[in-house]
Structure formats: structure tokens, C-alpha cells
C-alpha positions as MATLAB code, in Angstrom:
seq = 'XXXXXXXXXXXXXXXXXXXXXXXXXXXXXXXXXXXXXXXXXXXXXXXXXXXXXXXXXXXXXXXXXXXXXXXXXXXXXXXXXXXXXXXXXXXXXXXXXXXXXXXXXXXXXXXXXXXXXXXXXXXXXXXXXXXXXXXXXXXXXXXXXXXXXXXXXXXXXXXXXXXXXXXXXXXXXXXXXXXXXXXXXXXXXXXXXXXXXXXXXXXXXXXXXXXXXXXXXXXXXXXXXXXXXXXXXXXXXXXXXXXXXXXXXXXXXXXXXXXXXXXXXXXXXXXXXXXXXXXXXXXXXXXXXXXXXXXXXXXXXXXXXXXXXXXXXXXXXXXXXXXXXXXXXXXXXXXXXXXXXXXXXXXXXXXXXX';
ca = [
     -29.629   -3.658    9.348;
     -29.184   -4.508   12.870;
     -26.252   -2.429   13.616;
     -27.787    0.154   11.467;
     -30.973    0.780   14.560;
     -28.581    0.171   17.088;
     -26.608    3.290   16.056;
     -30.248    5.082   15.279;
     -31.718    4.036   18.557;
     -28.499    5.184   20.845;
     -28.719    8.085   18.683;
     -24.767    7.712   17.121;
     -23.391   10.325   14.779;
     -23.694    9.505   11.345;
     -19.907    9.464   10.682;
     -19.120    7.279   13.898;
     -22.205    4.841   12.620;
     -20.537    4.438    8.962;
     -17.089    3.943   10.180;
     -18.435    1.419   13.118;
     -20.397   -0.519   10.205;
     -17.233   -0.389    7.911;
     -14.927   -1.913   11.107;
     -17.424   -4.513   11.595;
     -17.745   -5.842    7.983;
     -13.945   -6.327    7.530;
     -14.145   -8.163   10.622;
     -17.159  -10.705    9.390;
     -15.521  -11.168    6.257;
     -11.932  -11.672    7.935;
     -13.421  -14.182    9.905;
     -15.008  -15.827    6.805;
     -11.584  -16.029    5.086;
     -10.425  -17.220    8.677;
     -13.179  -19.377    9.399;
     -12.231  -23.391    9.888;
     -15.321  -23.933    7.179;
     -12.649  -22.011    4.674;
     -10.146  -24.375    5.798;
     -11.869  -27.618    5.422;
     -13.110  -26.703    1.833;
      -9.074  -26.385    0.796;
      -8.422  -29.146    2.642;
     -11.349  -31.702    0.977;
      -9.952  -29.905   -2.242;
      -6.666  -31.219   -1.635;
      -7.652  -34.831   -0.870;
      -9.405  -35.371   -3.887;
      -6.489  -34.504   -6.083;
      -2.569  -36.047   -6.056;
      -0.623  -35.155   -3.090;
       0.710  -30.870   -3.515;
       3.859  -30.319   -4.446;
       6.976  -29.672   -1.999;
       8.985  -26.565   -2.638;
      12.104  -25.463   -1.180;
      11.512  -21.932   -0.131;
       8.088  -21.870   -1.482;
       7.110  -18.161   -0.491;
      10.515  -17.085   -1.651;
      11.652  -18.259   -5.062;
      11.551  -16.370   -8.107;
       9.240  -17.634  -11.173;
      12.128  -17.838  -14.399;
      12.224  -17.078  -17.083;
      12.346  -20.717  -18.002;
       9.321  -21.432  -15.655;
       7.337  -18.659  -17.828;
       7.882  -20.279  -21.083;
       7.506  -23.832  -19.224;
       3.609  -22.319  -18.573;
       3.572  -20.930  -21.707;
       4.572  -24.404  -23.543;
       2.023  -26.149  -21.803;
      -1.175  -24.101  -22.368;
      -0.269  -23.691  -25.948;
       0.494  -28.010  -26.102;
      -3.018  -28.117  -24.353;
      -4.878  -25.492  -27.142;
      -3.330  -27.068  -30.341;
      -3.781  -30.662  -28.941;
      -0.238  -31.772  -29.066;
      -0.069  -33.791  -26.882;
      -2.370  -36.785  -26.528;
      -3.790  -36.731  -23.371;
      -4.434  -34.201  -20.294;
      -2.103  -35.535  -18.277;
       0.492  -32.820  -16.589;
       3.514  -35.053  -17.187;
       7.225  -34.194  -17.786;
      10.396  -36.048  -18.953;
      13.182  -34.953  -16.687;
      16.929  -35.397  -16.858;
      20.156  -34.256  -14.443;
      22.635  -32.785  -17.527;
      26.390  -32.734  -17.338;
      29.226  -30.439  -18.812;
      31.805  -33.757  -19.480;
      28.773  -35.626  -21.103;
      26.819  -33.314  -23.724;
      27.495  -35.904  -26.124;
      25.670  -38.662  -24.650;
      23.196  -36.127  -23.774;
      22.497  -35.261  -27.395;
      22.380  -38.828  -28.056;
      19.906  -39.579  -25.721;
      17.156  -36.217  -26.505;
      17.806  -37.534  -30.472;
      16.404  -40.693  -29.908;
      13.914  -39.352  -26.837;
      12.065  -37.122  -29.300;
      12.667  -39.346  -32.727;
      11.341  -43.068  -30.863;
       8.784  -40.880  -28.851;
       8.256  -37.463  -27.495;
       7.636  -36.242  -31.167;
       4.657  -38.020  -31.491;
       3.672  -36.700  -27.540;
       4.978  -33.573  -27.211;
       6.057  -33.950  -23.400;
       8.000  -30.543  -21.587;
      11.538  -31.448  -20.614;
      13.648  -30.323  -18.074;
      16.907  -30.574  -18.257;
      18.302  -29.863  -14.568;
      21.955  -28.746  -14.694;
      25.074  -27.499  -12.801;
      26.866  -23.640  -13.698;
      29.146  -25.028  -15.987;
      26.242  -26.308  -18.531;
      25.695  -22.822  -19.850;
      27.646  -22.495  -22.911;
      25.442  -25.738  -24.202;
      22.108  -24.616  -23.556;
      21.191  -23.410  -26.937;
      22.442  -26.386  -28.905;
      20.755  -28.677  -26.362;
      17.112  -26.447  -26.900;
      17.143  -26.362  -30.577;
      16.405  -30.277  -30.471;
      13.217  -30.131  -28.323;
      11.878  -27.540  -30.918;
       8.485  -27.814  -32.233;
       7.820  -26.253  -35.164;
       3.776  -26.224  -34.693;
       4.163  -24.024  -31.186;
       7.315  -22.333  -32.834;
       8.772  -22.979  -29.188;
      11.141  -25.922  -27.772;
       9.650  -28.137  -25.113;
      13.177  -28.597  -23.952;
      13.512  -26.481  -20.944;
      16.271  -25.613  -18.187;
      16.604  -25.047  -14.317;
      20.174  -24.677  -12.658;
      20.870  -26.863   -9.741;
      23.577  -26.691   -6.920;
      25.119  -30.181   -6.966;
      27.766  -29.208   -3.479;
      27.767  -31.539   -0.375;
      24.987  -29.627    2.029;
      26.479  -27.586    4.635;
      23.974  -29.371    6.784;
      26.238  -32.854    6.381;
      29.192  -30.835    6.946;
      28.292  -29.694   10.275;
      27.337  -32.685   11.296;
      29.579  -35.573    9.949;
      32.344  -33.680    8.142;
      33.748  -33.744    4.474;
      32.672  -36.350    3.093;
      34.757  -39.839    3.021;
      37.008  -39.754   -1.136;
      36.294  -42.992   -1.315;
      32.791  -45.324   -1.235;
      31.761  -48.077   -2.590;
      32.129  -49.287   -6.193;
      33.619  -47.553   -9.353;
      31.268  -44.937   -9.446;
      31.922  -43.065   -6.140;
      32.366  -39.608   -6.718;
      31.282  -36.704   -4.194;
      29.275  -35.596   -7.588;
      27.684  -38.909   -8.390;
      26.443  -38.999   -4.563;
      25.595  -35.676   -5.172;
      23.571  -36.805   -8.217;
      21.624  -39.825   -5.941;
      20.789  -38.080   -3.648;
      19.229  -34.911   -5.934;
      17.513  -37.651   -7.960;
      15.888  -38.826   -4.646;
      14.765  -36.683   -2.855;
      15.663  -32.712   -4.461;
      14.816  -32.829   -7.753;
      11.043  -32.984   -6.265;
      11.393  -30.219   -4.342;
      12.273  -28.099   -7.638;
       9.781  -25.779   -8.430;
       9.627  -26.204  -11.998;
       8.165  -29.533  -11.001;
       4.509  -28.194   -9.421;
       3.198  -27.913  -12.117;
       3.135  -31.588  -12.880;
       1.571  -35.102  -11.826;
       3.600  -37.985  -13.392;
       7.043  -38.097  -14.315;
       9.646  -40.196  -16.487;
      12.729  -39.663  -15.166;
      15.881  -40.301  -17.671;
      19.677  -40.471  -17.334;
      21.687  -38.258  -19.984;
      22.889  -41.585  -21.384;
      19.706  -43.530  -21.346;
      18.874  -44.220  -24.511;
      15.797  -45.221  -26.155;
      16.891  -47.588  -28.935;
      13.133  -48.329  -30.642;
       9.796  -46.472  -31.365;
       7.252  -46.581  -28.595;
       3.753  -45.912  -30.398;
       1.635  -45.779  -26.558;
       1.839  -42.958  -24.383;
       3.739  -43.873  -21.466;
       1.968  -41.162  -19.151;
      -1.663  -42.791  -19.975;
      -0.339  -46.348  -19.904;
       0.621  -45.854  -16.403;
      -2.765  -44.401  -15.459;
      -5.147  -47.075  -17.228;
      -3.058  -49.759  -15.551;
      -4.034  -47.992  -12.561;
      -0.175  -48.087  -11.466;
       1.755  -45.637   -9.636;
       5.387  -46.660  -10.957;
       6.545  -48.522  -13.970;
       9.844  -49.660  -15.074;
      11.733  -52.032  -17.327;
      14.150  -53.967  -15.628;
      16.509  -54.218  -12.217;
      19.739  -55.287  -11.491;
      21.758  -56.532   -8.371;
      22.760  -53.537   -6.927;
      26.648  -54.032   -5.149;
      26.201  -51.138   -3.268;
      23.169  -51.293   -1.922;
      24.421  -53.586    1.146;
      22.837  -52.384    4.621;
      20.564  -50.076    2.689;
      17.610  -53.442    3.709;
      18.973  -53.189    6.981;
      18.428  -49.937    7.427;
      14.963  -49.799    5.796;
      13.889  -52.840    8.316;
      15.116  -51.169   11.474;
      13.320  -47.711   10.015;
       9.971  -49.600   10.020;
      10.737  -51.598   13.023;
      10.918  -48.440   14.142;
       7.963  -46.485   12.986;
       5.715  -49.459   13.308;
       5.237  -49.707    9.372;
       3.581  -52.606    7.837;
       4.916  -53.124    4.317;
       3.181  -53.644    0.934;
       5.951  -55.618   -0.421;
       9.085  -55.517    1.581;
       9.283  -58.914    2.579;
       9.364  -60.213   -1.056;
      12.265  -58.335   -2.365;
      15.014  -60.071   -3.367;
      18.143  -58.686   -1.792;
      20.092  -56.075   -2.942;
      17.965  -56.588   -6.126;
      16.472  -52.454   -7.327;
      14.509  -51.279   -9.919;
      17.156  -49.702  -12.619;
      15.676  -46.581  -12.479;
      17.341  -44.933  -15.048;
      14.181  -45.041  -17.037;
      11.234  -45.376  -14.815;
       7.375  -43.553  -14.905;
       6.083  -42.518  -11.791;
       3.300  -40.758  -10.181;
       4.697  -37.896   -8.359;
       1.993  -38.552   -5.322;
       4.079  -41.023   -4.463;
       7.593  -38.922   -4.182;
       5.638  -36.261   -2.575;
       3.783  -38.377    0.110;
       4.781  -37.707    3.714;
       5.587  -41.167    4.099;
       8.143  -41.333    1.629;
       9.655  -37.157    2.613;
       9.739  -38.958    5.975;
      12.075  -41.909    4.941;
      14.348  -39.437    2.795;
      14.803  -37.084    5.936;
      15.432  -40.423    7.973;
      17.969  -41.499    4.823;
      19.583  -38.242    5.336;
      19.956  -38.001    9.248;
      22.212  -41.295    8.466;
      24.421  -39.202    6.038;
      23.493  -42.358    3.914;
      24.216  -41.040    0.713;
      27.623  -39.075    1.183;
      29.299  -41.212    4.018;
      27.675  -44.401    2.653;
      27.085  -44.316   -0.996;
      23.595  -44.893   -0.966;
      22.728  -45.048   -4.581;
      18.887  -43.639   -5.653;
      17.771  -46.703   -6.832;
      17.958  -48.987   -3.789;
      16.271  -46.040   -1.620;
      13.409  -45.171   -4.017;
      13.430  -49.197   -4.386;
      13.101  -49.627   -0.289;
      10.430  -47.167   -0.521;
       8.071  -48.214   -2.624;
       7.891  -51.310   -1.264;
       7.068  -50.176    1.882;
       4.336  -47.484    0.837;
       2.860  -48.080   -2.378;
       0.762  -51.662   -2.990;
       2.408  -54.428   -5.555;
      -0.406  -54.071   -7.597;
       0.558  -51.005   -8.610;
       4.218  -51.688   -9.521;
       4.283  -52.176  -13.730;
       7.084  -53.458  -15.559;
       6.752  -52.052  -19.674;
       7.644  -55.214  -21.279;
       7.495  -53.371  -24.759;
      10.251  -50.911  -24.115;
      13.111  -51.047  -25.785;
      16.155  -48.717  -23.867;
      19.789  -49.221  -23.556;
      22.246  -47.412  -20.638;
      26.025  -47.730  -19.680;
      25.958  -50.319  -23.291;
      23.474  -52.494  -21.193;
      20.244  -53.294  -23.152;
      17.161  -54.334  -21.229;
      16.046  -56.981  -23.413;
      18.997  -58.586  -22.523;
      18.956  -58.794  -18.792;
      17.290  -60.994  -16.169;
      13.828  -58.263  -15.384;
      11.851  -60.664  -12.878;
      12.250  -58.810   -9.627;
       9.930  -60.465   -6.873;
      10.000  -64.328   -5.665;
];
């Protein structure tokens, strides 16, 4: 109204007035979308809620085909109350071509011991060559309430980064222990610090991560999602294991807080060389997608620690938590039953701190 007997009182044209009133209006509400109030409001939004997902190219990639039916699957799960809770978890597993056996094995007992009383999404991430097996692999997850499978796929380039290449060269043939191929480093170092980068994987909040031969021999009758959450934990597992490769990896994590002036939550207690077998293990994805741990991955990486060393996923994710997240939120399932590489948890030594 102001501007209006300005433009009256100066005598304006009509048509200069209108379009003057018009420029100034985008302006205030420019500013408004602008305006640092806008930006706090996001920002206390944010706070409140887990820590946002981290996407690779995140104004670039393409929604699939599988992320569409992924959405799909999960509104559907939400209106006909499959699962049993409101918790945006997933069950999430790196597939390979040599191993579709085991693979089979493994989603057989997943779904039959568990995920067909839940009704979880899976992803299965997987190289080029998995292709042929997709199909076979879906019709498992398939739910004959929804009339859809909550087995679900995303392609993943397993190569040695050009970035390492540049900088330290092809990677050494040989590393430590039996398992040292370029594509089981490839494998560590996706299940570390990649795979939470996918973008299939913003749309969730907790995670259980599997192995294609982890195998869950008896019926769990909780959900492992809520368990984790009452308990008020932020990562749960079932057992560890002296890790032969881990070797400087505690070195390295010492001199990185030394470094960055980082006071531990439980460091100091670890037993050396001693990681959570985190072939099976439920985890809050705040945690993987705090800075502090995206800060000790890049640091990881810089090091070339998991192609020129042999870094193996567990002792890094290990090292990590027990600098960043509190002991009282570390949870070992004592009521799991699980079995991997013939090794059956009930049958190992699970105490991990002094």
C-alpha cells in the first residue's frame, strides 16, 4: 500500500506502477526464501532428526527404476502394516557372480528365520556380471500380500579408483592374508565407506548389513531394527575375532587422533587387533554418516590403506566407533544364532573389551 501512494503521489503511469510493484514483490519474497531465518528453520529441522544422507553426485544421479519400486515397496509395507514398526530400515548385501549359491543360501534362511515375519527392503548391491541372476535372486524376496519382492538391486563399480592410481599406482598383487584380492579390497573398502554414499540408501535410518554367505541358522522372533532402538544403541553385533590383518590399523587410528586432538569413547579398552565380525552387524546409519566418521574414512583413504595395505572393513569401522560413538551404546545380540565362512557364533570367544 505504501508503494502503491508513492507511485500515486509522484504521479507514475499506471503500467510503470504495476510492473515496479511486480519487481518489488519477487524481490521480498526472494529474500524470504533467501533470508538466514529460512536457513536456520532447515537447519533446526535437520538437528532434530539422524544425520542426512551422503550422496555421490547428489544433484546428478538418476532415480531407477529399482529406486521407484524401492519407494513404492515401502509405502505399500507402511499401508498394509507389514512390517512391525516405523522404522526406515534395510537389510543390505554386496552380491557376487562366482557365489550365487551361497547367496541363495543365505536370502533362504534371511527371509525363512526372519524377514518374513518383518518384511524389511533388501538391496542387493552388485557388479555387471550379476545380471543374468537377478530374476532368480528377486523371486525369493517376493511377498505375496504387496504382490511385489522386497528384494531389490543397485549396480556398483567395484575397480581400484583412478584417484589411488594417480597417486600411489596399481595396486601391490599381493597383501596380507589369504583373502587379498584387488576385489576383496575393493569389497572393504565399498562396505566402509561407499555403500553409504549409494543413493538407494537415503531413504533409510538403520541398517543390517549381511555378507552373501552369512547365514542365519535359527528363527529370530524380535525385530532387530526396534531392539536396537529400545536399547537405546547405535550398533549391535554378535561376536569378534582377532583380526591378522588388522596390524598398524591401531597405530594409525592413535596417531589420527593424536592428531586431531580426539578424545575417545572407548579406544583405550580395545583389545588389540581384536574387531567386531561385522558380517552381521545393526547399525544406525547417523553414525556412518557423521562427519566425524566421513572424516576418518577420507583420512583412511589419503593412506591408500585399503588397496596398498589391506585394511579390512571391520578393523576401520571397529577403530571408529570406538572413537566416536559412547560404549553404552555398543550391543552385543546374545540370542542370535548366524554362521559365516563354517564359523558359528555360538561357538567363538564374543567378549570384546577388558
Amino acid at each position: 500500500m505504501a508503494l502503491w501512494k508513492y507511485f500515486q503521489r509522484n504521479r507514475l503511469t499506471s503500467t510503470m506502477g504495476i510492473l515496479l510493484v511486480a519487481a518489488a514483490t519477487a524481490l521480498f519474497w526472494f529474500g524470504q526464501l533467501q533470508s538466514p531465518a529460512g536457513s536456520q528453520n532447515l537447519k533446526t529441522k535437520n538437528s532434530s532428526s539422524a544425520a542426512p544422507p551422503i550422496i555421490r553426485d547428489e544433484h546428478l544421479f538418476n532415480i531407477t527404476a529399482e529406486d521407484k519400486s524401492l519407494q513404492q515397496y515401502i509405502k505399500l509395507a507402511s499401508e498394509h502394516n507389514v512390517t512391525t514398526s516405523s522404522l526406515r530400515a534395510v537389510i543390505t548385501i554386496l552380491a557376487y557372480k562366482p557365489r550365487e549359491k551361497k547367496l541363495k543360501h543365505c536370502l533362504q534362511k534371511l527371509y525363512a528365520n526372519f524377514n518374513n515375519q518383518f518384511g524389511y527392503p533388501v538391496i542387493l548391491f552388485h557388479e555387471a556380471d550379476f545380471q543374468p541372476y537377478l530374476a532368480a535372486v528377486r523371486s525369493t524376496g517376493f511377498n505375496p500380500l504387496l504382490n511385489l519382492s522386497s528384494i531389490f538391486f543397485q549396480q556398483v563399480d567395484m575397480s581400484v579408483p583412478s584417484s589411488y592410481i594417480a597417486e600411489f599406482g596399481q595396486p601391490p598383487k599381493k597383501g596380507c592374508g589369504a583373502k587379498n584380492s584387488i576385489g576383496y579390497r575393493s569389497m572393504c573398502r565399498f562396505q566402509a565407506k561407499l555403500i553409504y554414499e549409494e543413493p538407494m540408501m537415503r531413504h533409510f535410518d538403520y541398517q543390517l548389513r549381511l555378507d552373501d554367505d552369512s547365514v542365519l541358522e535359527k528363527p529370530i522372533s524380535f525385530d532387530l531394527f526396534a531392539a536396537l532402538r529400545d536399547a537405546r544403541c547405535s550398533y549391535g553385533y554378535v561376536q569378534t575375532i582377532l583380526d591378522s590383518c588388522a596390524h598398524n590399523t591401531f597405530q594409525v587410528a592413535a596417531d589420527y587422533m593424536r592428531m586431531r586432538a580426539i578424545s575417545p569413547t572407548f579406544f583405550d579398552r580395545l583389545k588389540r587387533n581384536e574387531v567386531f565380525f561385522n558380517n552381521f552387524e545393526v547399525s544406525s546409519l547417523k553414525v556412518w554418516r557423521s562427519q566425524q566418521y566421513r572424516d576418518f574414512l577420507e583420512h583412511v583413504d589419503s593412506l591408500g590403506g585399503f588397496y596398498t595395505h589391506r585394511w579390512g572393513d571391520a578393523p576401520i569401522k571397529t577403530l571408529a566407533l570406538s572413537m566416536i560413538v559412547p560404549e553404552t551404546e555398543i550391543c552385543k545380540f546374545n540370542n542370535v544364532t548366524y554362521k559365516h565362512h563354517g564359523l558359528n557364533n555360538k561357538r567363538l570367544k564374543t567378549e570384546f573389551l577388558h
